[in-house]
N, C-alpha and C positions, 0 to 999 in steps of 0.2 A: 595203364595210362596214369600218368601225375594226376596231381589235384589241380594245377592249373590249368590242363587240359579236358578235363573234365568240369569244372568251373565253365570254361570257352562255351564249350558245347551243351551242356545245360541252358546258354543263355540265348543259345542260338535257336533251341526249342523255344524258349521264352520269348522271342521276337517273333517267331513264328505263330502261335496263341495271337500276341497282343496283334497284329495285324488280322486276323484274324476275325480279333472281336472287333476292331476299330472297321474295316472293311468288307465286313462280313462272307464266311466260311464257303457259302456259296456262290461268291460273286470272285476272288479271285484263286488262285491257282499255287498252291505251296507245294515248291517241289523240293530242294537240299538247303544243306544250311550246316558248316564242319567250323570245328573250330582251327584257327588259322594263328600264325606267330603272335599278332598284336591282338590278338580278341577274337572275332568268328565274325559271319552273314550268314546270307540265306537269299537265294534266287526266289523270287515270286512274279508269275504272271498276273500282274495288274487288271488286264484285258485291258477296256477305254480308260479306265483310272489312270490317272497322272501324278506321279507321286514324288518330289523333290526335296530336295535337302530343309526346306522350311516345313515338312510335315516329321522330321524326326524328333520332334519334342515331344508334339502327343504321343508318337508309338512307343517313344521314351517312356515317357510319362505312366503308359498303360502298365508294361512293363513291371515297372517299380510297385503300381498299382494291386497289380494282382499277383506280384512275386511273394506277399505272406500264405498264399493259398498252397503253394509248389511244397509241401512237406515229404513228399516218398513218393516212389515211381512203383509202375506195375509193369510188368515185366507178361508177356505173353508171346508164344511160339504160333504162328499160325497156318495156314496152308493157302496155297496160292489164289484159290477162289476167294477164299474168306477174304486177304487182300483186296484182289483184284474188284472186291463187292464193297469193300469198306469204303476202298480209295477208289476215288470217281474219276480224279484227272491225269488226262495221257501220259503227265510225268513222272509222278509215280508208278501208274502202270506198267511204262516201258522199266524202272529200276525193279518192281516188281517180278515182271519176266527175264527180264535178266540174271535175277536175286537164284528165282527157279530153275534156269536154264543150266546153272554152275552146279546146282547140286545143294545148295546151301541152305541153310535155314532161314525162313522169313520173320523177322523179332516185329514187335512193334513194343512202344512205350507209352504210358499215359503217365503224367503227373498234373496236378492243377485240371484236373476234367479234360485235359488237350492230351489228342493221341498221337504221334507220328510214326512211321515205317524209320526203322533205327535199330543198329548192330549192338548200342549201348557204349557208355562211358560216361558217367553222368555223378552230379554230387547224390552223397546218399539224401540231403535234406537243404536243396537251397534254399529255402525259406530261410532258414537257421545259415547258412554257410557262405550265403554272398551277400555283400557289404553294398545295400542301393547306393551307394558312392563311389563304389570300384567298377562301375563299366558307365558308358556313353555310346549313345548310337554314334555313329563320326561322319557318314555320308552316304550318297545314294551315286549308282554307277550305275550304267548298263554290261548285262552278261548274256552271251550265246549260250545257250542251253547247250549243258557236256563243253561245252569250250570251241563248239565247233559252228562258223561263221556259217553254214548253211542252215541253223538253224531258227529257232525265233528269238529275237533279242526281248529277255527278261529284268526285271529290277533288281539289281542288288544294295540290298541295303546290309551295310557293314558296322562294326559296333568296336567300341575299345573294350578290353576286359584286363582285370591283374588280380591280384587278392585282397589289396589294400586301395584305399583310398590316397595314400602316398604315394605308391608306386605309380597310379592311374597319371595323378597330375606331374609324376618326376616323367613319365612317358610325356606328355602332353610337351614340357618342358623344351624337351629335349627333339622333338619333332617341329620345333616351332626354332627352336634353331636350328635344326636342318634347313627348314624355309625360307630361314634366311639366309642359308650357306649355298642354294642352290647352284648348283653351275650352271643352269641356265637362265637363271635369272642374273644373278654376279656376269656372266656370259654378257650378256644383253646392256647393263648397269656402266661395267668396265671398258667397253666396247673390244671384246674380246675376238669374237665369231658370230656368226650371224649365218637363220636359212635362208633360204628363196624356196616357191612352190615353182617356178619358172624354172631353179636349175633341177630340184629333184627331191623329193625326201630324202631324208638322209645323209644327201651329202654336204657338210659344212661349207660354209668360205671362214676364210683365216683374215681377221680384218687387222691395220696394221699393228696393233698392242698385239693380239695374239699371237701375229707370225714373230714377233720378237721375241715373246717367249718359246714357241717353238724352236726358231732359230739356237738360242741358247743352251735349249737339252742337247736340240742334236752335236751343236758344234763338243760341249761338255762330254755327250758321248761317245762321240770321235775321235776326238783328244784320249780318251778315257782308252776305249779300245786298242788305239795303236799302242799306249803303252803296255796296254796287255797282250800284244803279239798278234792283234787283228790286221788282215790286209779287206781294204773296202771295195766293193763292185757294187755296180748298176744296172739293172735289167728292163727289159723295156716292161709296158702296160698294158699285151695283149700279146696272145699266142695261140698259135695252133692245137687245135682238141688233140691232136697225138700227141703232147707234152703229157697233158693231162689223162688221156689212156693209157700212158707209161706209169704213170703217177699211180693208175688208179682210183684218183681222185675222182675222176669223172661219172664213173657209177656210180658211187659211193656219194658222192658232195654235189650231184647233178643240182639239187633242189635250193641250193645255197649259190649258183652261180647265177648271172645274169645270160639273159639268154645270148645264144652265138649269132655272130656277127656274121653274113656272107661275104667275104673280099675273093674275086676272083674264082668261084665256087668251090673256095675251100671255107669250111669253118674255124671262125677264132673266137675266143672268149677273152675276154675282159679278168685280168690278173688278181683270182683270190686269198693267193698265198703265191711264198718267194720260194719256198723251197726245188721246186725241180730245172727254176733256172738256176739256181746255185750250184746244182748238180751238174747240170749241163757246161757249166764254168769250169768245175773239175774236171770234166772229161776233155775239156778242151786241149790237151796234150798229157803226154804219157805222166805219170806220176810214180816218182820211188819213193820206200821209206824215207829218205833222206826229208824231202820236201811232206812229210809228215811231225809234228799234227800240224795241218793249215785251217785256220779263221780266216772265216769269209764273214766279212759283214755288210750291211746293207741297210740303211732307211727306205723301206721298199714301200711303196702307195700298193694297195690291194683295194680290190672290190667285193661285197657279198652281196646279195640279196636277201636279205634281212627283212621280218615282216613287218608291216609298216605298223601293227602294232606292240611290235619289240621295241621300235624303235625310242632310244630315250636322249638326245639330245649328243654330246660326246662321248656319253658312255655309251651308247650302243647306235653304230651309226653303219650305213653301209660305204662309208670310202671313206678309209683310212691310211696312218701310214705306221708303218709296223719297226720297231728298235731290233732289227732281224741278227739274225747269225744263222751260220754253217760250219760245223765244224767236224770237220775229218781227220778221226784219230786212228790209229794203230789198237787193236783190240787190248792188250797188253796198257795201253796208256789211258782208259775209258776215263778210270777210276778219279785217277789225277786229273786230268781234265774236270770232269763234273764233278769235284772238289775247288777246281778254281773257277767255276760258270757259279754255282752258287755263293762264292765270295765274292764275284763281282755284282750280283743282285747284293747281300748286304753293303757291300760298299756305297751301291746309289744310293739303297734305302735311306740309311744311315746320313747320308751329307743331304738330304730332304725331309731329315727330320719324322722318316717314318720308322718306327721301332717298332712296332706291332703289325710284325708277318710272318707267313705261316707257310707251310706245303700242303695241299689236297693231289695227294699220290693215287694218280689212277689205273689201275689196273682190268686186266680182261675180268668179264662177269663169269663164274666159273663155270652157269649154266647155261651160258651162250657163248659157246667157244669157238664153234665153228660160220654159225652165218654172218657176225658182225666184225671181225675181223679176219686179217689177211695174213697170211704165212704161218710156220710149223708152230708146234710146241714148244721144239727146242730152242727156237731162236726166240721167243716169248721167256719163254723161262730165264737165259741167260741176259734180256733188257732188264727185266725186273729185278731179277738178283742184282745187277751192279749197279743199279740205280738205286736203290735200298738202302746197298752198303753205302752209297757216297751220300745218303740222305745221313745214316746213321753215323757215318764217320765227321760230319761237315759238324753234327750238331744243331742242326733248326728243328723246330716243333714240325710235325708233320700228322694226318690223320690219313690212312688207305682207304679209298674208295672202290668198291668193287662195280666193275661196271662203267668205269670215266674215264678209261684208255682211249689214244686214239684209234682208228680202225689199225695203222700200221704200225704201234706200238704204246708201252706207257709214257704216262709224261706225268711231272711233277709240278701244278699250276702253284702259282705263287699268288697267293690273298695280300691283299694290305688293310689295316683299318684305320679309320682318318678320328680325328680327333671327338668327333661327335658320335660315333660307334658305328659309321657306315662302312663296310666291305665289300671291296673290290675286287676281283681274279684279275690281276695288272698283266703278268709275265705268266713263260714256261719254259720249262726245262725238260725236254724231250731226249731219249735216247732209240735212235734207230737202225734197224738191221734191218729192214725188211726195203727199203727205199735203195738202198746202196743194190740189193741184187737186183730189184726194178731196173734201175737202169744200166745194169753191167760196171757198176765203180770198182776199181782193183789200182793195186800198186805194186810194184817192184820189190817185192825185200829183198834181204841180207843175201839171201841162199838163192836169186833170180828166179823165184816161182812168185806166180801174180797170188797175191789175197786182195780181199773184199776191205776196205774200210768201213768202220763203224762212224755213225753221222749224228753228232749231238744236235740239235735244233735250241735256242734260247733265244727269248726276248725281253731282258731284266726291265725295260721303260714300257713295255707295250707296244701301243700305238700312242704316239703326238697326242688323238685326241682324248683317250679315255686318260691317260696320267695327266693331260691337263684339266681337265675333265674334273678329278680325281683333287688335283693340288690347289685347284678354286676351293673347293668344299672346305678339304682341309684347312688351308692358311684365311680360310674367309675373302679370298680377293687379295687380301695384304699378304702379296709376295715376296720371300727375301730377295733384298740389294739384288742381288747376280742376275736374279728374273725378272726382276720387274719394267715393263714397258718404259716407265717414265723412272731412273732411279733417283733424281734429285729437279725441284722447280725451284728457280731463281725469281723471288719475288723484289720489286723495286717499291719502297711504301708509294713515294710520289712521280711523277713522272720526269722531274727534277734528278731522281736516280738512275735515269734508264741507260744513261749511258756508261756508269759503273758497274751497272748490274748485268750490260750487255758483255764485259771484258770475262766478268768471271764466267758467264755462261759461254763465251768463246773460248777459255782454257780447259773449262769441262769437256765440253765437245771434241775441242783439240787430244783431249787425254782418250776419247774412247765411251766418255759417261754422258750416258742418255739423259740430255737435262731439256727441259724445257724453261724458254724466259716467258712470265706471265708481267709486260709490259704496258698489260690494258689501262685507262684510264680508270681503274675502278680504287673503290677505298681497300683497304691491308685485308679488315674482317673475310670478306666474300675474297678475294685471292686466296689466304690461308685454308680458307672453309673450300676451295674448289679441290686443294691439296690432299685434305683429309678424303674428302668424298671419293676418289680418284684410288686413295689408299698409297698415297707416293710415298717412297720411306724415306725421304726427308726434303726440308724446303729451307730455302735461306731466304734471309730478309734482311734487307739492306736499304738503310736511312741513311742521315746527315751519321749518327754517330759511327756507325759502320764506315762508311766512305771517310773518315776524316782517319781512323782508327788504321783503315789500310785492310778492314778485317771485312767479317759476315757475320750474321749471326745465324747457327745451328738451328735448327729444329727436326727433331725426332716422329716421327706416327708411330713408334712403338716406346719410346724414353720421354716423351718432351722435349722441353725447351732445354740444348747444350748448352748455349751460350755463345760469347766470340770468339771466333777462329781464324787463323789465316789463310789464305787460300791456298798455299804450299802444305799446312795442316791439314786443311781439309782436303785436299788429293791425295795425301798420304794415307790418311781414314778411309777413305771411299776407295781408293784404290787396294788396300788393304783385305777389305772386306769383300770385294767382289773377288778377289782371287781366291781364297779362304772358303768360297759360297757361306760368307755369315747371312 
């Protein structure tokens, strides 16, 4: 283990102690406590003790307190009585018999007079090794004991850790602009999307700023599609469970559906992926090679059942709608194909200004071959191989996952990271053989003997809500021109303007460009300042000198102040820029 995983962990004993001493030993209940990406916690049953985020200073405090005492650890091998008689409370106890039950050895550790049940990984001498200015407790949660909701909800108190005192505060830094990049706050702020507890967890409403940007990917990606050789289809939002026992989805992904619907005593479910109506499109008349490879594509609404405490806002939401494709190629043609499926993922990235993506390549787990996924070796063997090659031929960073295949074959998920260092799994690029025999897919070739098509699956945008989700954080709300709800506000200073200021916001409009006229009675300052707050990427402002001039005057939310322009000018600019997605 690193030294700043052992640093984590070290301190997560240390919180463990100082509570401890502050709440004394026999009055609550210490049960785990690991060290974690940003620093470590520790579950403790309180019992009646109430314990909240304004008690983290003193347990802080203690900490620091008694952290010159922590010089060396003791290290002892025990046997399960000895445990089971040290350790009083059922927490322990039950990881105690479990500890036994494996066969394993029972460690504990003492350093500072504080003893814990612990496998080890610890500094040799945190007294000496950790900087009382490199960690902070950071807040108090609630956690189910084992993570499991039937249990009893215990206190977790969590802590920041790093090596340095710079590193602590560049974290802090940079976590405090995540806060304020939030998409669900920026969400909310912009008037993007919005819940209801009346329509459902989970499921968003798209309020009008939002559906415009919506609107915009998709049309962007339609446009995009057809000239890549996509033909588009539409599937309905509910289907009969034989779809899905064709699929095989339905054993498999039972727990992830919404329950079934009775219509006329047959059951139907609620639509959680596009794929087996795609299929069912292909099968809808004979197919020869000729009519190979075909793109199908689709902006397809799906549903999950998602646990309401997954849920996070657009990034994880249970109804969304998915940037889908289907694509049926000729075995012979896989290669090239997912060659140009992963050049159309860099192509979006790319004009969204995301440069930092990656592949997490998932593959069967080798020591579970047969209960978690579905069909032969060979046909596993031969997805993997030309997905590999075309990872390896395209050129993207990629890392293999063993273990992260879907049940019916690999897929290559596509990470992004936004400007503030947060990562996303946006898209995927799947290659499938085991679906096409599911449901009997074959074509015509050369020599009139039917074969099987092979079935890429990709989604370069995701879903609508997690890449907008995603493009909040990133651009901070300030969206470029081509996406932005409002792209230009037409300010008039006095009201004396407003019928000059109404012509140009008439030729905007007339052009296609989302402007709004802010012809209220109010003074210039609060107009402009409603612009900025809004994040509009640009406003025009228009006086006596403007009006006489025949012009406008510019203004930027990423340049400043342009200057005056013409209004033939400035439709040539803005129109410019929006086709270009500057």
């Amino acid at each position: 283990m690193d030294k700043l995983h052992n640093l984590r962990h070290s301190l997560a004993h240390l919180l463990a102690a100082s509570v401890g001493e502050i709440y004394k030993f026999d009055k609550v209940k210490l049960t785990l406590g690991p060290a974690i990406d940003n620093g470590f916690y520790y579950d403790i049953d309180f019992g009646d003790e109430k314990v909240s985020d304004a008690d983290l200073k003193k347990i802080e405090d203690r900490m620091k307190k008694i952290l010159p005492k922590w010089t060396d650890w003791e290290h002892k091998e025990i046997s399960k009585d000895e445990a089971l008689n040290f350790f009083k409370n059922e927490y322990k106890q039950e990881l105690i018999n479990e500890i036994a039950e494996r066969g394993e050895k029972i460690t504990t550790y003492t350093c500072g007079g504080f003893t814990d049940l612990c496998r080890g990984g610890h500094l040799k001498n945190p007294a000496k090794e950790i900087d009382p200015e490199s960690f902070k407790l950071d807040r108090v949660a609630g956690a189910y004991w084992r993570g499991d909701e039937k249990n009893k909800m215990l206190t977790r108190i969590y802590g920041l850790a790093f090596e340095t005192k710079e590193q602590l505060d560049a974290y802090l830094s940079q976590r405090e602009e995540a806060e304020k990049r939030d998409h669900r706050k920026l969400g909310k702020e912009l008037e993007i999307f919005t819940f209801s507890e009346e329509v459902g967890m989970g499921l968003p409403l798209w309020l009008p700023n939002g559906t415009v940007i919506r609107q915009e990917l998709e049309k962007w990606a339609k446009e995009t599609e057809i000239k890549w050789g996509y033909k588009h289809i539409s599937t309905p939002h509910i289907t009969k469970k034989d779809l899905f026992e064709i699929s095989g989805h339905l054993p498999y992904y039972k727990d992830d559906l919404y329950s079934p619907i009775d219509i006329e005593g047959e059951e139907y479910y609620l639509k959680p992926m596009n794929c087996p109506f795609a299929h069912m499109i292909y099968k809808s008349k004979p197919r020869s090679y000729r009519d190979l490879t075909l793109r199908l594509a689709e902006y397809g609404q799906v549903y999950r059942f998602e646990r309401s405490g997954t849920l996070h806002g657009l990034m994880r939401a249970r109804g969304f709608c998915q940037n889908d494709a289907h694509i049926y190629v000729k075995p012979e043609d896989a290669i090239s194909e997912l060659l140009s499926v992963f050049k159309m993922h860099e192509y979006y990235y790319k004009n969204l200004g995301i440069l930092d993506w990656w592949v997490v390549f998932g593959v069967r787990d080798p020591n579970n071959l047969r209960s978690k996924y579905h069909g032969d070796d060979a046909m596993w063997d031969e997805a993997e191989k030309l997905t590999k090659e075309a990872l390896d031929k395209v050129g993207v960073k990629y890392v293999v996952e063993e273990g992260g295949a879907a049940h019916y074959g690999p897929k290559a998920d596509i990470y992004i990271k936004s400007v503030i260092g947060k990562e996303y799994a946006i898209g995927t690029v799947q290659l499938d053989l085991y679906m096409p025999k599911r449901f009997d897919l074959e074509y015509t070739s050369k020599d009139g003997s039917k074969k099987m098509p092979y079935v890429i699956h990709r989604a370069p945008l995701g879903s609508h809500e997690r890449m907008i989700g995603f493009l909040l954080e990133h651009f901070a709300g300030a969206f470029p021109l081509w996406l932005s709800p409002v792209q230009v506000k037409v300010i008039p200073v006095r009201t004396s303007h407003n019928e000059y200021a109404r012509k140009i916001f008439e030729t905007l409009t007339a052009n296609n460009i989302r402007a709004e006229l802010d012809d209220k009675d109010e003074n210039l300052g609060a107009k402009v300042r409603d612009a900025k707050n809004n994040k509009i990427p640009y406003w025009l402002v228009i006086g006596d000198k403007e009006i006489e001039a025949g012009k406008v005057t510019l203004e930027s939310r990423d340049h400043g102040q342009i200057g005056q322009i013409s209004p033939e000018e400035l439709l040539g600019k803005l129109l410019g820029e929006i086709k270009n997605k500057i």
